[in-house]
C-alpha positions as CSV (number, residue, x, y, z in Angstrom):
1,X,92.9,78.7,96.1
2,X,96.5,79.5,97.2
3,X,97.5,80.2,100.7
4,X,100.6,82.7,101.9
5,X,100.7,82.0,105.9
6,X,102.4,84.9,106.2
7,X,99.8,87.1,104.4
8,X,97.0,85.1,106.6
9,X,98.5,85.9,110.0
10,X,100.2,89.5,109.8
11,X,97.2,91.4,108.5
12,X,95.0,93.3,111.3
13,X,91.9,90.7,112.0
14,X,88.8,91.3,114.1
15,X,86.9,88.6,116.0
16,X,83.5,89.1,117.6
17,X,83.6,86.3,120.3
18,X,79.7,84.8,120.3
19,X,77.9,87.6,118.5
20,X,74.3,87.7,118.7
21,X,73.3,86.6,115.3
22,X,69.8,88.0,115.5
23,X,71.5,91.8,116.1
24,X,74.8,91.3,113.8
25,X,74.1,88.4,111.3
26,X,76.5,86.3,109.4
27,X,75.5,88.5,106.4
28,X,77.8,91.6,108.0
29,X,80.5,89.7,107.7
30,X,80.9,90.4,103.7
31,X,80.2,94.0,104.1
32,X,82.6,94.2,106.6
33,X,85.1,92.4,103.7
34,X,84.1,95.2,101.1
35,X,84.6,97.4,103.6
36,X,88.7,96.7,104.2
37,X,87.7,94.8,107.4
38,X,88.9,91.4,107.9
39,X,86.6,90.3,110.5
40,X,85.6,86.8,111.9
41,X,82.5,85.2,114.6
42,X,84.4,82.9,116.9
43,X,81.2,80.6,117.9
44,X,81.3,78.3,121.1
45,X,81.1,74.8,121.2
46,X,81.5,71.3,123.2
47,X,85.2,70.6,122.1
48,X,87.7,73.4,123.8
49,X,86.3,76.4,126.1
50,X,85.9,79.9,124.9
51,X,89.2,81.5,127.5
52,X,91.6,78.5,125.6
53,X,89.6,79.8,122.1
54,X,91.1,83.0,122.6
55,X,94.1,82.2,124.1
56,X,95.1,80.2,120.6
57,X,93.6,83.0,118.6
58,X,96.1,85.7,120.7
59,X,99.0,83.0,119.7
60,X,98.3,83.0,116.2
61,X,97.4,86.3,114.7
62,X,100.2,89.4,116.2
63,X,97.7,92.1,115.6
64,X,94.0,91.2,116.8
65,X,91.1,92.8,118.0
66,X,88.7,91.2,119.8
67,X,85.1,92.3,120.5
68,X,83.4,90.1,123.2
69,X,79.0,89.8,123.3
70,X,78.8,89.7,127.3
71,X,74.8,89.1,126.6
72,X,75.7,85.8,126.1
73,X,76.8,83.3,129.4
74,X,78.9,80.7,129.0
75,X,79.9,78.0,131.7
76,X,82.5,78.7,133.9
77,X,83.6,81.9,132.4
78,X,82.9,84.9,134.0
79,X,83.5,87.9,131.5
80,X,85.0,90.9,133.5
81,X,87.5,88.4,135.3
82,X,88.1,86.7,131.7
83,X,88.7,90.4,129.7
84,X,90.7,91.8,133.0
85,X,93.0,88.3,132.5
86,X,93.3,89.0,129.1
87,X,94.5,92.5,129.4
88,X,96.6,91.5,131.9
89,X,98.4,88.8,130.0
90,X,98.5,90.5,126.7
91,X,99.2,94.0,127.4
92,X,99.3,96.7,124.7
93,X,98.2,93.8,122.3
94,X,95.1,93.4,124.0
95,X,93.0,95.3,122.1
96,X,89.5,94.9,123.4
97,X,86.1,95.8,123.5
98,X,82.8,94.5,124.4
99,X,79.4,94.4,123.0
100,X,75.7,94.1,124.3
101,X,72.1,94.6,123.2
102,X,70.5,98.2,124.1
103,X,67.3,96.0,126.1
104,X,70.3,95.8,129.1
105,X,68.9,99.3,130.0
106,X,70.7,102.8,130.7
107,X,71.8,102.0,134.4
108,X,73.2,98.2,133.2
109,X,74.7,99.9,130.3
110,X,76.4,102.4,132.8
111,X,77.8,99.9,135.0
112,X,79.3,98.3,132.1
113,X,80.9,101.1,130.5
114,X,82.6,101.7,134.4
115,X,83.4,98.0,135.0
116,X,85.0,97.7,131.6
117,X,86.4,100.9,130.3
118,X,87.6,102.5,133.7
119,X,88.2,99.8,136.0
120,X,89.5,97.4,133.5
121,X,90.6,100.2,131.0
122,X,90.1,98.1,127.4
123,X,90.5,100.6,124.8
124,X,88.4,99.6,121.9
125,X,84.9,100.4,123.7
126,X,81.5,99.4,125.2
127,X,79.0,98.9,122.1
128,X,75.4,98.6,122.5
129,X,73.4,97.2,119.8
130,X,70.1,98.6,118.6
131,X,67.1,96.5,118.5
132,X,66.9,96.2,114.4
133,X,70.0,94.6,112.4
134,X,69.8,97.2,109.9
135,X,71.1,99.9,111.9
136,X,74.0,97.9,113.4
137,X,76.2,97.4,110.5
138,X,76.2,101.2,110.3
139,X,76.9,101.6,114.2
140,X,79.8,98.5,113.7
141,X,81.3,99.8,110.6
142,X,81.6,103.5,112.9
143,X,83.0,100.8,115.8
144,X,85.6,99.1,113.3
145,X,86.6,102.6,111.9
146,X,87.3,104.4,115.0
147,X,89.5,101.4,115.9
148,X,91.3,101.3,112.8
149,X,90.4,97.8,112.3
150,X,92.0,98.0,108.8
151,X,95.5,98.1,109.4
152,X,98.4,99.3,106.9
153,X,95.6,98.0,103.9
154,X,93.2,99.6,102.0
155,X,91.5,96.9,101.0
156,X,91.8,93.2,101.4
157,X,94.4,90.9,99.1
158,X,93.5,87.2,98.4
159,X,96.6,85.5,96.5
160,X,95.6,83.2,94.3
161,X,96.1,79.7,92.8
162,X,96.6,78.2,88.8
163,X,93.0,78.1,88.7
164,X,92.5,81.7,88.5
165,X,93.5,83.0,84.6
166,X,92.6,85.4,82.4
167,X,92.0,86.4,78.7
168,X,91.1,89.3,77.0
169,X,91.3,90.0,72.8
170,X,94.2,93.1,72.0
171,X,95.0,94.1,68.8
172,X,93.8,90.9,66.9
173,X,95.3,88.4,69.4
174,X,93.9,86.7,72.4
175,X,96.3,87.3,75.5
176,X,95.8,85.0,78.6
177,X,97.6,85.1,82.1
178,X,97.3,84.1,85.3
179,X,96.1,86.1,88.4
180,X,98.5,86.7,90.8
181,X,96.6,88.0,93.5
182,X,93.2,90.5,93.3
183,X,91.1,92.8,95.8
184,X,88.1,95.0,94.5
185,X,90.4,97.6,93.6
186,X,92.8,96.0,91.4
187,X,94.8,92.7,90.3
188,X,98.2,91.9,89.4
189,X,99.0,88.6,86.9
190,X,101.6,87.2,84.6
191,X,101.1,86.1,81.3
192,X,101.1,82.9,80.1
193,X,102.9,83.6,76.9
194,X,104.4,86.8,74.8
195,X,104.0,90.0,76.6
196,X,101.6,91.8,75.2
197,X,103.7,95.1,75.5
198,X,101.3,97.2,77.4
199,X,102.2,100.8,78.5
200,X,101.6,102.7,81.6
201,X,97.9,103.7,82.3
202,X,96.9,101.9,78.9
203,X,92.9,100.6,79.7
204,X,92.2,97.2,78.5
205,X,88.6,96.2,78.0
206,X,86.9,93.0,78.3
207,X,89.0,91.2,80.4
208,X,87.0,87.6,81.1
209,X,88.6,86.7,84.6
210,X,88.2,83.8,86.1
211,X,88.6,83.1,89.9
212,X,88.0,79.7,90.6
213,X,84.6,78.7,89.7
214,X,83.6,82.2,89.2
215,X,83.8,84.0,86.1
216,X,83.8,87.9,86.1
217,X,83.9,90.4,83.1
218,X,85.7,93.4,83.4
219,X,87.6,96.8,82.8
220,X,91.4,97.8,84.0
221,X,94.2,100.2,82.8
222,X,97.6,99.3,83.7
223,X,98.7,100.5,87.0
224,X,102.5,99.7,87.0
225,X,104.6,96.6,85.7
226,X,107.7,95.1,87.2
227,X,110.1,92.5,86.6
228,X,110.4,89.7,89.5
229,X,113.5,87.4,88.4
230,X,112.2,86.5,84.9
231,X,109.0,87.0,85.0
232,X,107.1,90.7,84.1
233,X,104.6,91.2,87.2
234,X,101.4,93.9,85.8
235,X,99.2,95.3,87.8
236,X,95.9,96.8,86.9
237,X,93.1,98.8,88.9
238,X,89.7,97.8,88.0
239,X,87.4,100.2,85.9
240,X,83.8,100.3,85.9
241,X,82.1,100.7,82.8
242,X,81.8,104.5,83.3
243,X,85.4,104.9,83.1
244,X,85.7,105.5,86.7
245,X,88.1,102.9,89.2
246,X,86.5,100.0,90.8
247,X,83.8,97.5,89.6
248,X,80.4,97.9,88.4
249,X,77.9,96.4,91.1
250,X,77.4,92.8,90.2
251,X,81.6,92.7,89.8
252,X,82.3,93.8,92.8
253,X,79.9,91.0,94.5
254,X,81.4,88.6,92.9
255,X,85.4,89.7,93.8
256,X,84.7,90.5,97.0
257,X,82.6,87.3,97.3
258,X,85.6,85.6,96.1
259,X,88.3,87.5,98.4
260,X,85.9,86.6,101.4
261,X,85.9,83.0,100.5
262,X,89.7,83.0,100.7
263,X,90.6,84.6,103.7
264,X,87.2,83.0,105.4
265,X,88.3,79.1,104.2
266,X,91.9,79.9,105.0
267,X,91.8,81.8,108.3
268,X,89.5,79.0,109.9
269,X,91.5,76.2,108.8
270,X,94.4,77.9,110.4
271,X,92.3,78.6,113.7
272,X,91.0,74.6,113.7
273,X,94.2,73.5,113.1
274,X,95.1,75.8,116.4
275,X,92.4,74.6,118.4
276,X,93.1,70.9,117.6
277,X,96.8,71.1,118.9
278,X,95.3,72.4,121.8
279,X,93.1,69.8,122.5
280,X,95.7,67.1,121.7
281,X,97.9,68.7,124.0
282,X,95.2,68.3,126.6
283,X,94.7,64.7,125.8
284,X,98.3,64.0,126.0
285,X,98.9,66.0,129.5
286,X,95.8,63.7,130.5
287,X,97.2,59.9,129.5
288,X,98.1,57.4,131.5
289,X,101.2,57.5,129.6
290,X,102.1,61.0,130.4
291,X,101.1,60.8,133.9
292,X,103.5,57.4,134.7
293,X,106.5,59.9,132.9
294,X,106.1,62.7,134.8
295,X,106.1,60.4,137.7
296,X,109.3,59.1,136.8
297,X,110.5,62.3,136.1
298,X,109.0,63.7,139.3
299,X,111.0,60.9,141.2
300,X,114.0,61.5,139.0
301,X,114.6,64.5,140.4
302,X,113.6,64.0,143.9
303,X,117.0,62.1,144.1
């Protein structure tokens, strides 16, 4: 599976900081994908602390929003001086909100809304969370929306590696190419071979596409073809087998399986890779080594 940095860190992303998995379950997470939301849980552990979790996350990704669960306590961090930092720090590209479960009660829930969205003024809101899952993804999707968590895109791009081709039979000849990038609503490739010569809006059927380890058959009509140096980009938008754009069911859970893999294995390698330069910067301002040099240099320039 291919990765553009560039496509990885410019797109909008949405982090819910310690969730509470028995109100908003790692399930959401691919709805929120099929959605057009590119949206991440940002878990705690023993490693690095939450504040330098976000920090690194702010210093990665230019266009965040981050929801935090204020349910949850975590050791030495105090949530309305950590958000009020934040805001602070960040400015107009701290775009926050918080979330909580509805058992808090009205008169917690009002003190919350004032602490955070008056005192503190974080623009993205004060959630609570009903008592059954179901009903959440509904009041998050609503949450997302209003915040236009989407960005410039319509729906998420995964760019993609030599191990994701295609074939299809045309006018008594087998075509194959290989996938240049794909989303739920269309694909773009290049083919491995002659051009098959097809015209604007021309619907090709039975398209065998395979994305990895998964194999997907499907419908598309040519959306628009360009040359990029010497290669002859197409791209397609899906059909269903209606005739109508986009996938039939079980397609579209397997693309949009595939597109959350991709940004899912990508983003958090990025992230860990950002958290462990953190942490070795920690252990290297912490060495005996690094203390005896700033000593010296400390000394240095009291002379």
């Amino acid at each position: 599976m291919a990765t553009d940095k560039k496509e990885l860190t410019e797109g909008r992303k949405t982090f819910f900081v310690v969730p509470d998995l028995s109100l908003m379950p790692e399930e959401f997470v691919p709805s929120f994908f099929a959605r057009g939301f590119e949206v991440y849980y940002l878990m705690d552990d023993q490693y690095l602390d939450m504040a330098s979790k976000v920090n690194v996350i702010f210093s990665l990704f230019p266009d965040v929003i981050i929801f935090f669960n204020t349910d949850r306590r975590l050791n030495g961090l105090q949530w309305p001086a950590f958000v009020r930092e934040l805001k602070s720090k960040h400015k107009e590209k701290a775009r926050l909100g918080v979330l909580c479960g509805k058992a808090i009660g009205e008169e917690a829930l009002r003190v919350m809304e004032r602490t955070y969205l008056y005192d503190i003024g974080i623009h993205c809101g004060c959630i609570p969370l009903e008592y059954r899952k179901s009903r959440n993804l509904a009041i998050l999707d609503g949450v997302l929306t209003a915040n236009e968590a989407k960005g410039r895109r319509s729906s998420l791009r995964a760019i993609c590696g030599p191990t994701c081709t295609l074939n299809f039979p045309l006018r008594g000849r087998l075509y194959r190419a290989f996938v240049r990038d794909v989303s739920i609503s269309h694909f773009s490739c290049e083919f491995d071979g002659p051009d098959p010569g097809l015209e604007m809006y021309e619907k090709v059927d039975d398209i065998q596409m395979k994305l990895g380890g998964i194999i997907c058959a499907v419908n598309a009509v040519v959306y628009t073809k360009r040359a990029l140096g010497e290669v002859l980009l197409y791209v397609f938008v899906f059909r269903d087998s209606r005739g109508r754009d986009g996938l039939d069911a079980e397609m579209f859970a397997k693309i949009n399986g595939f597109v959350h893999e991709h940004f899912d294995e990508s983003v958090r390698s990025l992230v860990r890779k950002g958290f462990e330069e953190e942490l070795s910067k920690r252990r290297e301002s912490k060495s005996p080594s690094a203390g005896s040099t700033k000593k010296g240099a400390d000394s240095h320039n009291a002379t």
